[in-house]
C-alpha positions, 0 to 999 in steps of 0.5 A: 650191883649191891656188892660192886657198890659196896666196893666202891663204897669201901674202896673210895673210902680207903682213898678219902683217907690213903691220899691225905695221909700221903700228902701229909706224910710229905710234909714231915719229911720237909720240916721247914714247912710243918707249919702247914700241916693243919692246912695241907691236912684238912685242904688234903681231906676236902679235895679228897672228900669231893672229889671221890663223892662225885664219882660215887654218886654218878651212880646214885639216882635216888635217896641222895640223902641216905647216901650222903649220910651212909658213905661221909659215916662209913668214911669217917669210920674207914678213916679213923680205923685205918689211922689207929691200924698205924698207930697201933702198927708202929708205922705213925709215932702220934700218941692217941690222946693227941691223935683224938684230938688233933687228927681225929677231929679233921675227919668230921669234913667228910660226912659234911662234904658228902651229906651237902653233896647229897642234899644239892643232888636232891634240892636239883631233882626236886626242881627239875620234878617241879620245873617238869610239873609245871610243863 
């Protein structure tokens, strides 16, 4: 159980980052709408964010918190290794410094996304224990 959760841990973090990248790597092939690549961009990692939080924690039952720390971190890092692995590569043209500070930044999204995922989940199970207490 520990390993598939691992898995999943990695694996939804490797699409938190692969289908925003893909979305904006759309848009340099259409250079009348650069202009929209902060946006796109950082609208691109919040759908993404959300979307693979939920199905990461339909399986979570508890500690919802620790959760949400664990995987926004553990996606936040998979985001900027794999980033640098293509700078490094050759296959993106950013330079570092203004990765640093123009792409990198956008990623601080996820551990808020999932952090405010794992507070709702835990603010809900605390009232239905009270609302069960007070039967």
């Amino acid at each position: 159980m520990f390993m598939i959760r691992i898995l999943k841990l990695i694996g939804y973090g490797f699409l938190v980052w692969l289908i925003p990248t893909l979305i904006t790597s759309a848009l340099i092939v259409f250079p009348s709408i650069a202009y929209l690549f902060d946006i796109v961009s950082a609208l691109a990692i919040i759908i993404s964010a959300a979307l693979f939080s939920y199905l990461y924690f339909k399986d979570v039952h508890m500690n919802f918190i620790k959760e949400g720390i664990i995987i926004g971190i553990t996606w936040l890092i998979l985001s900027i290794v794999f980033d640098l692995i293509m700078i490094i590569v050759g296959v993106s043209t950013i330079s570092l410094t203004n990765y640093a500070f123009l792409v990198a930044p956008l990623y601080v999204i996820i551990p808020v996304i999932t952090v405010s995922y794992g507070l709702h989940l835990d603010h809900n199970k605390t009232n239905k224990l009270k609302t069960l207490e007070n039967l």
